[in-house]
C-alpha positions as CSV (number, residue, x, y, z in Angstrom):
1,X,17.0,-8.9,18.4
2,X,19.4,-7.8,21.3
3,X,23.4,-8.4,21.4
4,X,26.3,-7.9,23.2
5,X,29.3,-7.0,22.4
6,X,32.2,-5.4,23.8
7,X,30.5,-3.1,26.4
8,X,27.7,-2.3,23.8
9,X,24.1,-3.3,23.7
10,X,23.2,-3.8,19.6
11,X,19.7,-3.7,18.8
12,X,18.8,-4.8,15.2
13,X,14.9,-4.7,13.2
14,X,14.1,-5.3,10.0
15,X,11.7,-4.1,8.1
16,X,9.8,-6.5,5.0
17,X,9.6,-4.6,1.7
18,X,8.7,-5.7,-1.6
19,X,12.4,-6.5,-2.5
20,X,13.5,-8.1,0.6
21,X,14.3,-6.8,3.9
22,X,16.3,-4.2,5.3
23,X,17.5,-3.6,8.3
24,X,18.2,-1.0,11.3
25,X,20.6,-0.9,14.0
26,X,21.2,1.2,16.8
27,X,24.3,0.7,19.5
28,X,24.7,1.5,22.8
29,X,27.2,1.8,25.2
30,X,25.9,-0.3,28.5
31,X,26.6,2.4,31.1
32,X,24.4,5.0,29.0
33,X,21.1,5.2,28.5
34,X,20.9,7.5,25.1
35,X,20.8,5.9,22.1
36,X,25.0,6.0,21.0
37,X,24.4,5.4,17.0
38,X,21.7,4.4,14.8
39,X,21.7,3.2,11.1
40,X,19.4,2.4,9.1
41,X,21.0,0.3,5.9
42,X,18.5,1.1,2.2
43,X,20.0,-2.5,1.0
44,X,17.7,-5.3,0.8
45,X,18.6,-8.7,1.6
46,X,16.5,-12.0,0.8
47,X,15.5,-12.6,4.3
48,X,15.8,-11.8,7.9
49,X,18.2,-13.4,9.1
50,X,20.9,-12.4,5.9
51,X,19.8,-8.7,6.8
52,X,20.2,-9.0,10.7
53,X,23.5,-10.9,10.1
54,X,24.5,-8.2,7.8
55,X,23.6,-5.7,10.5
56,X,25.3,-7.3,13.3
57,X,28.7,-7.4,11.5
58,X,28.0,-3.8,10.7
59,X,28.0,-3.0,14.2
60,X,31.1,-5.1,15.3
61,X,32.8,-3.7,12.8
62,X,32.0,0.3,14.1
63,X,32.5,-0.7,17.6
64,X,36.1,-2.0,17.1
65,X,37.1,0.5,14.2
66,X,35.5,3.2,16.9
67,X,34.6,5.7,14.0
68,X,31.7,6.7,12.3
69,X,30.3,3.4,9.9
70,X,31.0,4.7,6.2
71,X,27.7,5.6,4.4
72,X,28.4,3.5,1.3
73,X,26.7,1.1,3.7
74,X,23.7,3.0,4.5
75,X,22.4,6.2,5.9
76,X,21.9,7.7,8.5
């Protein structure tokens, strides 16, 4: 699932396991083409869209803090 926000592309998957689902996120800046960030959050949520709402907030949250997300959240 694509979004945009502020000047960044966000890319979010999740992934089904036998608890839930978890999701991965990986940002962007739109004027370059490497991969800017990518986390991958270990907490399971009870379905997709919880875990890819949870992941998009993640993401706003880095791009307008503009530091590094804080692992209690995930890992890298």
């Amino acid at each position: 699932m694509d979004h945009y926000y502020k000047s960044h592309s966000i890319l979010i998957t999740t992934w089904g396991r036998m608890d839930g689902f978890t999701p991965e996120l990986r940002i962007n800046k739109q004027l370059a083409p490497l991969v800017f960030e990518t986390l991958k959050i270990n907490q399971p949520f009870p379905t997709k869209a919880e875990a890819a709402r949870f992941a998009l907030e993640v993401a706003k949250k880095w791009i307008d803090d503009g530091k590094p997300i804080p692992h209690k959240h995930g890992s890298k």
